[in-house]
N, C-alpha and C positions, 0 to 999 in steps of 0.2 A: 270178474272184478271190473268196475266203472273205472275206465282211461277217465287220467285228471286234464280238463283241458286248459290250453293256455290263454290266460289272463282271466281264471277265475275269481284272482282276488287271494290266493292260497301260495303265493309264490313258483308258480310251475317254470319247467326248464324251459329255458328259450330254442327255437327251434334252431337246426344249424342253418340255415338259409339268412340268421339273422345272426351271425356271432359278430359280424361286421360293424354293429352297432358299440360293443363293448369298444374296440378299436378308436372307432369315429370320437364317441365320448372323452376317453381318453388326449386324442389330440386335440381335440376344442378346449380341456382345462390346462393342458401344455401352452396353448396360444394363448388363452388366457392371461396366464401368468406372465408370458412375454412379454403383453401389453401393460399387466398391472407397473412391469420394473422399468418398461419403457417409459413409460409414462410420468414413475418418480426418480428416473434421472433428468428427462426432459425439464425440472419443477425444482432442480437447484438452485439452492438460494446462493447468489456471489457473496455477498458480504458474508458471510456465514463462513463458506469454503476456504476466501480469501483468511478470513479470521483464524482458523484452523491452519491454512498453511504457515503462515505467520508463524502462531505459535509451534509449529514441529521446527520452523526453522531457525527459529532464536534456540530451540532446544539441542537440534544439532548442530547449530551456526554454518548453517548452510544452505540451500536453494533445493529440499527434497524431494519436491516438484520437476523440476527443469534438470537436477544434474551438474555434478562441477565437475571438473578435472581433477583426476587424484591426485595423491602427495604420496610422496614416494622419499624412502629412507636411503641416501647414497655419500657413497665417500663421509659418513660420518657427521651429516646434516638434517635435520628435519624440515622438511619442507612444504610447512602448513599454512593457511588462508587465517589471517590475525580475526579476530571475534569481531564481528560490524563490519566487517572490512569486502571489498569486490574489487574485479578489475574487467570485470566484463558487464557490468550492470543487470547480471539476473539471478545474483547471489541476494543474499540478505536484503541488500535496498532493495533491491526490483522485486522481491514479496513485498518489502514494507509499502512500496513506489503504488503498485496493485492495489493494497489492504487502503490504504488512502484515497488513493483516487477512485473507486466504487465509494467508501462513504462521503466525501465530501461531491462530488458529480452526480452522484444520488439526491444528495440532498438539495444540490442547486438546481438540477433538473426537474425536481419537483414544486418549486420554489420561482420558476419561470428564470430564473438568473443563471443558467449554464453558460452562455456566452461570454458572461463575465469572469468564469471561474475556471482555472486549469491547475492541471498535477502535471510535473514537467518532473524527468531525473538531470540533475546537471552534474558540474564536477563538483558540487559540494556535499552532494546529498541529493536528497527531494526538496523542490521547490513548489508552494500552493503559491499560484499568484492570483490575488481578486485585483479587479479594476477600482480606480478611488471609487467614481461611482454611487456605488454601490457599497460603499463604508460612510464618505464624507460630501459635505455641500462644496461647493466649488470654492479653493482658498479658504477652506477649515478645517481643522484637526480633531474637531469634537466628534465622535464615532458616532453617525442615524442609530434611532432606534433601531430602524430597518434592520442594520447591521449584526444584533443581537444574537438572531439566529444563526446567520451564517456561523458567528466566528465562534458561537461557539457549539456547533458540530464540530468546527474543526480541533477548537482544545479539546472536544471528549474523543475525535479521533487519536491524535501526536500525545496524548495524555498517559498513556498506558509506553510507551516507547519511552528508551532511556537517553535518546541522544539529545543534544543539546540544540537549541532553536533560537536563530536571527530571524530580529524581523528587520528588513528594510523597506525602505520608504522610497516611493521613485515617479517623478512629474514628467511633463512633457520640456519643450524649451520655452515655452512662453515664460515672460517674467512675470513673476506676480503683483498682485497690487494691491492697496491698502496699506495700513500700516503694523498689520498683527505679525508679518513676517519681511525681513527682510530681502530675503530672495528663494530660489525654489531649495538648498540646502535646508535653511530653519524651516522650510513646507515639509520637507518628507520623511526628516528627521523628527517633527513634532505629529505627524500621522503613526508612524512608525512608534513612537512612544505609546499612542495612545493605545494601538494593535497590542502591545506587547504588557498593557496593564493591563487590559481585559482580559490578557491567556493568562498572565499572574493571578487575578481574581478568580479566573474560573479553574484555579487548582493546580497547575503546572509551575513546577518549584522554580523560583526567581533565580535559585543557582543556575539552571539549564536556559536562561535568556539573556541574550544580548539584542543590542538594538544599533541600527544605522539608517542615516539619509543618504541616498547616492545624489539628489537634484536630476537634472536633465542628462548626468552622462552616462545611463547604465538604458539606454533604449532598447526595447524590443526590434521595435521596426524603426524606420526613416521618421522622423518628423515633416512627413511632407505632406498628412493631409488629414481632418478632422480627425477619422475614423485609428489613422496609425496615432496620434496624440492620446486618443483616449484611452488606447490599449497602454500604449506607454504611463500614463498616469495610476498606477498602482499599488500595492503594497505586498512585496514577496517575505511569504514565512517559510523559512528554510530549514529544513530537518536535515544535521550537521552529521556527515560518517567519518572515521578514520581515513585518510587515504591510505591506500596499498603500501604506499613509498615510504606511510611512516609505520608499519608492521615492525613486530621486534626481529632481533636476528638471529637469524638463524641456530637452533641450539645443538651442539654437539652433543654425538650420539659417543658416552665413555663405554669400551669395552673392554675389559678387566682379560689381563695375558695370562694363561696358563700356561704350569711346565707340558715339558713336550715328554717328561718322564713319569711325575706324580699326577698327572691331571692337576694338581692344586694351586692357587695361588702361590706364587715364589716368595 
């Protein structure tokens, strides 16, 4: 009988000198595949992630990402973290702090105006502060077209969020001049109005806005030289949280007395 030989074309058995090769093949689609998942973790999108953590943590009202301290039921107390609320800033704000500052820092970075542009957490909340700039002409409160895009990435950012938003208006210490405004108060107060029509127009319910001028006294830095002036000349939009301090209190835990003879309520 005619031996079948190998690689007739007929599928003959591979010789044992070469079973090595099954092996080999095998680890090459293992690595393979390492690279393929390497590769699409390497290629996450932030804004995406950040969006997602976001919403799991409005759902659990918590930071399920980073972790919080537990609450623990004692002496007849409960003692939970109020909804919106932080005291360590990487609770609830500090996702939302995150989900903000990727889209609007995105967008001014692409836009050539990140310099101008910052997401700060303070004790209010989140503060976006743009430089006048880049909103207004020098001693005006009518918004540049320029402006358009900027502000509103940021209504379609804070848009979707339930908390309430000041906008303030804030100059350097120079006094102003002309005769449209009085002094830097009616200056930052009527920028600040104008910021806070635009988020109105562009969909953010007029209940959740307030408006203020602070003038020269709410400085970032010194007024001591162009460059600290111009950063001081700005207009901060503030995403407003609960503080801790004002949480409700504490609720008592009722536990109903059994007899010590019936089991039953007395």
């Amino acid at each position: 009988m005619a031996k079948r030989h190998k690689g007739d074309g007929h599928g003959g058995d591979i010789h044992a000198d070469e079973r090595w090769l099954i092996t080999y093949a095998d680890m090459i689609t293992l690595l393979l595949a390492v690279f393929i998942v390497l590769y699409a973790l390497s290629d996450t999108n932030l804004r995406k992630f950040n969006a997602f953590a976001q919403s799991l943590s409005s759902a659990f009202n918590t930071d399920v990402f980073s972790g919080q301290d537990q609450f623990t039921v004692s002496t007849g107390e409960v003692m939970a973290p109020a909804a919106g609320t932080t005291d360590s800033g990487n609770g609830v704000i500090g996702s939302d702090a995150r989900t903000v500052e990727a889209s609007v820092n995105d967008y001014a970075i692409r836009q050539g105006v990140g310099d101008g542009v910052s997401v700060d957490q303070v004790p209010e909340g989140i503060a976006i502060r743009i430089q006048a700039g880049l909103l207004f002409q020098p001693g005006r409160a009518r918004l540049d077209d320029a402006s358009v895009g900027l502000l509103g990435q940021i209504a379609s950012t804070i848009g979707p969020l339930t908390q309430n938003v000041r906008v303030v208006g804030n100059t350097d210490d120079t006094p102003t001049s002309g005769a449209l405004y009085a002094d830097n108060f009616e200056l930052s107060t009527a920028r600040a109005m104008s910021v806070l029509r635009f988020l109105e127009a562009a969909g953010i319910d007029e209940s959740r806005l307030s408006v203020g001028g602070a003038g020269q006294y709410n400085p970032l830095v010194p007024n001591t030289s162009a460059e600290n002036r111009a950063r001081n000349r700005r207009v901060d939009i503030l995403v407003l949280y609960p503080s801790v301090s004002a949480s409700p209190a504490p609720v008592e835990a009722v536990v109903p007395t059994l007899s010590p003879i019936t089991g039953e309520n007395p």
